[in-house]
C-alpha positions in Angstrom: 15.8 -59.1 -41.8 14.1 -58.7 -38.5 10.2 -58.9 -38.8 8.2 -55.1 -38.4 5.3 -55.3 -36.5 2.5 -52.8 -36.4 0.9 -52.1 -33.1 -2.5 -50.3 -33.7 -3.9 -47.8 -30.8 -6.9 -46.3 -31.5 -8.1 -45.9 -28.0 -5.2 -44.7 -25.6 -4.9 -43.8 -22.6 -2.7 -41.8 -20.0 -2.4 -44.3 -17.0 -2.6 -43.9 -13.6 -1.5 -46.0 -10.7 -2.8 -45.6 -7.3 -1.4 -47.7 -4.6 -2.8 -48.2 -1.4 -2.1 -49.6 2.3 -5.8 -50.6 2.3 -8.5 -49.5 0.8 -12.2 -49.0 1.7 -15.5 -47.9 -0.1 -17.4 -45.3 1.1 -14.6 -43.8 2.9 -11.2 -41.7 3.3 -8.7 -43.0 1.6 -5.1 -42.2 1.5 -2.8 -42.8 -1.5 0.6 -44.4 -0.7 2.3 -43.9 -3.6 1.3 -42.7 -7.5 2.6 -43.8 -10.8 1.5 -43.3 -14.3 2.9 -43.6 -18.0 1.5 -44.1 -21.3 -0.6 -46.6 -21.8 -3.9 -48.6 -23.8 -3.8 -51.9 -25.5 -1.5 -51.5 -28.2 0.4 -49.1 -26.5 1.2 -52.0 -24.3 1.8 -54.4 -27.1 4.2 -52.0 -28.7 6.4 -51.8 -24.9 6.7 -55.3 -24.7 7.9 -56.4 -28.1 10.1 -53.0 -27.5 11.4 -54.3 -24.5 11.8 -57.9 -26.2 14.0 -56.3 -28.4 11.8 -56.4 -31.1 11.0 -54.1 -34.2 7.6 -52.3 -33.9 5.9 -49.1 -33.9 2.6 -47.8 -32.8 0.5 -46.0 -34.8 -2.8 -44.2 -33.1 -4.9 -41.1 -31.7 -3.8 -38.7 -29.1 -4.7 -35.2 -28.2 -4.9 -32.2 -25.6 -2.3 -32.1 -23.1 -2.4 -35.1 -21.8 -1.4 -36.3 -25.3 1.5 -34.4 -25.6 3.1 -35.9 -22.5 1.7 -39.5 -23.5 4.1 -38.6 -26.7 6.7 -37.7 -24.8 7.2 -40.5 -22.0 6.9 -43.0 -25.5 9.7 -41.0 -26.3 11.5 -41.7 -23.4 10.8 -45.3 -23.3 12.2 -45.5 -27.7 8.8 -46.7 -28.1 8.6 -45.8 -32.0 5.0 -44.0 -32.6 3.5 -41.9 -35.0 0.4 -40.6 -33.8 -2.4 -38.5 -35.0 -3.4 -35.5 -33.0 -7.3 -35.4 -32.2 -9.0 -32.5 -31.2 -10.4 -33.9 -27.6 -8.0 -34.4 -25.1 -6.6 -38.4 -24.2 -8.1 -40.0 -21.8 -7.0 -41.3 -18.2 -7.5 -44.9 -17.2 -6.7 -45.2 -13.4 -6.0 -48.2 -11.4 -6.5 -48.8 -7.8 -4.7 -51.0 -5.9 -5.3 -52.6 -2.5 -2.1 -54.0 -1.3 -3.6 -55.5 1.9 -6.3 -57.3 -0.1 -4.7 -57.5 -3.5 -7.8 -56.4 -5.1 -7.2 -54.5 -8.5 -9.6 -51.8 -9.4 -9.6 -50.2 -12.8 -11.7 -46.5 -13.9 -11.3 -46.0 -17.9 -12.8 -43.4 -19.0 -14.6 -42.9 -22.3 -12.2 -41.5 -25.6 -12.1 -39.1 -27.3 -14.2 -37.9 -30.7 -11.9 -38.7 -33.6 -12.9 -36.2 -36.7 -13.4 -37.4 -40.7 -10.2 -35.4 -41.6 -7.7 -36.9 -38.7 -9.3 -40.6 -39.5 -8.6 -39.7 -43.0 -5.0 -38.9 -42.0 -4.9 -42.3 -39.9 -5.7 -44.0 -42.8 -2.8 -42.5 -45.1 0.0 -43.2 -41.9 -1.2 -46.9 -42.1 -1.0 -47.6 -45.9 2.4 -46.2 -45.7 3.2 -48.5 -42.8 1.7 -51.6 -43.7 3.8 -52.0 -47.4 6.9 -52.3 -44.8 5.0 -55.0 -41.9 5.6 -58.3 -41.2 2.6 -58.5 -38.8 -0.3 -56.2 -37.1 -1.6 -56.4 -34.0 -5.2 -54.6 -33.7 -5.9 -54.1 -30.1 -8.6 -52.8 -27.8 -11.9 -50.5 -28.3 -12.5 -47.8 -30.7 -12.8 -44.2 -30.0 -16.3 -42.3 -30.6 -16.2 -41.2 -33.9 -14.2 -44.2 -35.6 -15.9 -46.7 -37.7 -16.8 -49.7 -35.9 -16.0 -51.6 -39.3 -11.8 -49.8 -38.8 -10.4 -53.3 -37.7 -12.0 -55.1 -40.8 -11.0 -52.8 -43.3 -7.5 -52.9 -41.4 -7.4 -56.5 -41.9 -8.5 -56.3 -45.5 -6.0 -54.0 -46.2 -2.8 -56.0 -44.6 -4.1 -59.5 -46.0 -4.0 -58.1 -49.4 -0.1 -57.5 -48.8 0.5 -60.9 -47.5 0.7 -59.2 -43.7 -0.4 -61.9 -40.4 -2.8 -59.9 -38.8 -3.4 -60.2 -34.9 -6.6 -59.0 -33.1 -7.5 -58.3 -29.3 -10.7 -56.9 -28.8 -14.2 -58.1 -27.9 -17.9 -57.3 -28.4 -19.7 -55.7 -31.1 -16.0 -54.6 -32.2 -15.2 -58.5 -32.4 -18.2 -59.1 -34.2 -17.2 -57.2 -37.0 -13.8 -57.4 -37.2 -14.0 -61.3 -37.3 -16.0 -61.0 -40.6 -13.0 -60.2 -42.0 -11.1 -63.6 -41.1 -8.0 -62.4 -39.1 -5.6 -64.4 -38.8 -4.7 -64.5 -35.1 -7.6 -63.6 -32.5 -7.0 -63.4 -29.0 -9.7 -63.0 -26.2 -10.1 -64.0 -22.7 -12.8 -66.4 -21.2 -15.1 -64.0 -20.4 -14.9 -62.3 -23.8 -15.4 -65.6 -25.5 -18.7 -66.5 -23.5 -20.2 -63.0 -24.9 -19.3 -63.2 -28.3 -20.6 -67.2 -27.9 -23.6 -65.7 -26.0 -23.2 -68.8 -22.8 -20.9 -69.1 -19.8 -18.2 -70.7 -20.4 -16.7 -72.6 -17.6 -14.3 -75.4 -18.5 -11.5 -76.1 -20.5 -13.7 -78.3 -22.4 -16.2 -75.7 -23.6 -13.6 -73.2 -24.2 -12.1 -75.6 -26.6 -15.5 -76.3 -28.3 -16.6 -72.5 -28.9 -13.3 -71.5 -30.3 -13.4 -74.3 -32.5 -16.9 -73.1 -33.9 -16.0 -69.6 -34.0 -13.0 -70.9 -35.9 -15.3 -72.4 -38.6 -17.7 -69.8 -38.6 -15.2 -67.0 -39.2 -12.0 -68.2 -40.7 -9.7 -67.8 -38.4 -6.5 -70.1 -38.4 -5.7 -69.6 -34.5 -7.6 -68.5 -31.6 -6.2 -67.9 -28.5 -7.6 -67.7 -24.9 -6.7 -66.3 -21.9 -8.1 -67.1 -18.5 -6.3 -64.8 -15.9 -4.0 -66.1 -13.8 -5.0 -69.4 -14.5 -4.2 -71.3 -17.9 -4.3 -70.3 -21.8 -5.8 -72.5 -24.1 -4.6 -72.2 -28.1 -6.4 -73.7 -30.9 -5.2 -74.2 -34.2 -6.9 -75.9 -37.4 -4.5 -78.9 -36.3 -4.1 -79.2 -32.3 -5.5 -77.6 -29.2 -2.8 -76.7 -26.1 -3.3 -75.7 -22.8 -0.6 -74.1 -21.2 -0.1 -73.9 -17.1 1.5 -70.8 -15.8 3.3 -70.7 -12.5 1.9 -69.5 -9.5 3.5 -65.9 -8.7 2.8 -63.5 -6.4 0.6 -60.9 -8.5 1.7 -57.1 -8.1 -0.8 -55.7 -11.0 -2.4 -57.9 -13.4 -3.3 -54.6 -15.9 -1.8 -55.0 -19.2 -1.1 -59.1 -18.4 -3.3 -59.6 -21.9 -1.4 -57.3 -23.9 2.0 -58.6 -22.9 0.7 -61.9 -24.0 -0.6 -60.8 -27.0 2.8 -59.0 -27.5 4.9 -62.1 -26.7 2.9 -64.3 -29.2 3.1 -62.4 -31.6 6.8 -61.3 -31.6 7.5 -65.0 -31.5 5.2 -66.5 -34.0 6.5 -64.0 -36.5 10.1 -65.3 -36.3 9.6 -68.8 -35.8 5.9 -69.4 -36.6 5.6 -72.2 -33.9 2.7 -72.4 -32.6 3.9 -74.4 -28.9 6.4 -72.2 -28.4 4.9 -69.0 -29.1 2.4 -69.8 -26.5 5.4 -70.6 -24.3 6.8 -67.3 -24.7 3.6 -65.1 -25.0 2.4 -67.1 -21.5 5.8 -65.9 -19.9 5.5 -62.3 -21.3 1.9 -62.6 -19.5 2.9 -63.9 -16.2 5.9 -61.6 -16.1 3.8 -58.0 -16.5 2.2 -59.5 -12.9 5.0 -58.9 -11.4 5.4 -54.6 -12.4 3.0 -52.0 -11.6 3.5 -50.3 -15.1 1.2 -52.3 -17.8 3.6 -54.4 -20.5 6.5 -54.7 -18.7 8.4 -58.2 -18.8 12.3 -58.4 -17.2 14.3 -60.5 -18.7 15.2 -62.2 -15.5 11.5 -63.1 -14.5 10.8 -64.2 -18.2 14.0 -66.6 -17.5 12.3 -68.1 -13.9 8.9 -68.0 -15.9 9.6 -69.9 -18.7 11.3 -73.4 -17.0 7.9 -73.6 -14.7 5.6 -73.4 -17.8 3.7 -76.7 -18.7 2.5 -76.8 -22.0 0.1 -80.1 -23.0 -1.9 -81.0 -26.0 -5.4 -81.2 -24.8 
């Protein structure tokens, strides 16, 4: 029976994609070409695994207008969903890209309010869900209006039915969500030196503070990202580091979540650590080369994958 994942979204967004000969502060500027689609952490999660052939669906917030045609392009793309409509309308993240200079640029505005009654009827879509999960991924921040504490009691919920539970988020979110001992959590360097409160600079110290997060907290694995460069997994038996190729990066946006996506939608079937690095590194490396966030072909996953180097560190 294949494995059902849960991809939570409490924060989405409606993402748009400007692309740019060159661009310049304090100046005119004129747009070369615009996408957009639906978009957001989970969202994100949810196309990759879809697009990996995998079984998931997304379950979140949306509202207003913008909502209705986030709904429909998920639609489009057979991205399962089931959403709850919010009063305030979904926001719009924007990404500006300078294709002379390569610099990335990203505007995300803040969400929108999320009511007692609709997070009551969040709540009764996700116990209905999570009796039928394999896994669930719990991915970026949470809307005004939503408990700070929702990831935890998440992860409560879906340990008490046997579920893994993933989680991708960082700050006072982590915080509390890592009280309640998930058992996958994924951040990147950066967001490890805040929850650590130092600067973390090599692969050394990254090992180190994941390993004392690890025993502060619970957690069985914790993976880091470090942009284009390498990810480092640590388990309560090895550390790996795994070396990505060098590519030529369209749009990094959404490289994290196609990670997260990758890992996930391997460990579930295999639960192999190395190789779920393998393929959640590719999935990562892969969304650099799209301008749409989460999207991995199967032919650059192919290239990808024979140029990763994975060691034991």
């Amino acid at each position: 029976m294949e494995p059902f994942i849960i991809s939570i979204s409490l924060n989405p967004a409606w993402q748009k994609i400007y692309l740019f000969s060159s661009f310049s502060f304090n100046k005119v500027n004129r747009v070369k070409k615009i996408l957009s689609c639906a978009a957001g952490k989970g969202v994100n999660v949810a196309r990759t695994i879809t697009q990996l052939k995998g079984k998931v669906i997304c379950l979140g917030y949306i509202g207003g207008k913008q909502g209705l045609k986030f709904k429909d392009y998920l639609e489009k793309e057979k991205i399962p969903a089931e959403v709850v409509e919010i009063g305030s309308d979904l926001r719009i993240c924007t990404t500006l890209i300078d294709e002379a200079t390569g610099n990335i640029t990203e505007i995300t505005e803040p969400g929108g309010f999320v009511s007692t009654g609709e997070k009551v009827l969040f709540k009764q879509i996700f116990n209905y869900y999570i009796f039928k999960a394999s896994a669930l991924v719990l991915s970026g921040t949470i809307p005004p209006g939503e408990s700070m504490e929702i990831y935890n009691e998440l992860i409560n919920l879906a340990k008490q039915r046997g579920v893994l539970t993933f989680l991708d988020t960082s700050g006072e979110a982590a915080r509390k969500s890592l009280l309640a001992s998930p058992d996958i959590f994924k951040v990147n360097r950066a967001e490890l030196g805040e929850i650590c409160g130092k600067d973390i600079k090599s692969k050394e110290e990254i090992v180190s503070e994941a390993w004392k997060l690890k025993k502060i907290y619970g957690v069985k694995t914790i993976l880091i990202t470090n942009g284009a460069s390498e990810v480092v997994g640590v388990t309560d038996k090895d550390s790996y580091l795994v070396i990505p190729p060098k590519v030529k990066v369209i749009n990094s946006i959404g490289s994290g979540d196609a990670f997260s996506a990758g890992y996930i939608y391997s460990f579930i079937k295999h639960r192999l650590v190395e190789e779920s690095l393998l393929v959640g590194t590719a999935c990562g490396t892969a969304n650099t080369l799209n301008y749409l966030p989460g999207q991995v072909l199967t032919d650059d996953l192919d290239k990808i994958r024979k140029n990763l180097e994975l060691q034991k560190i």
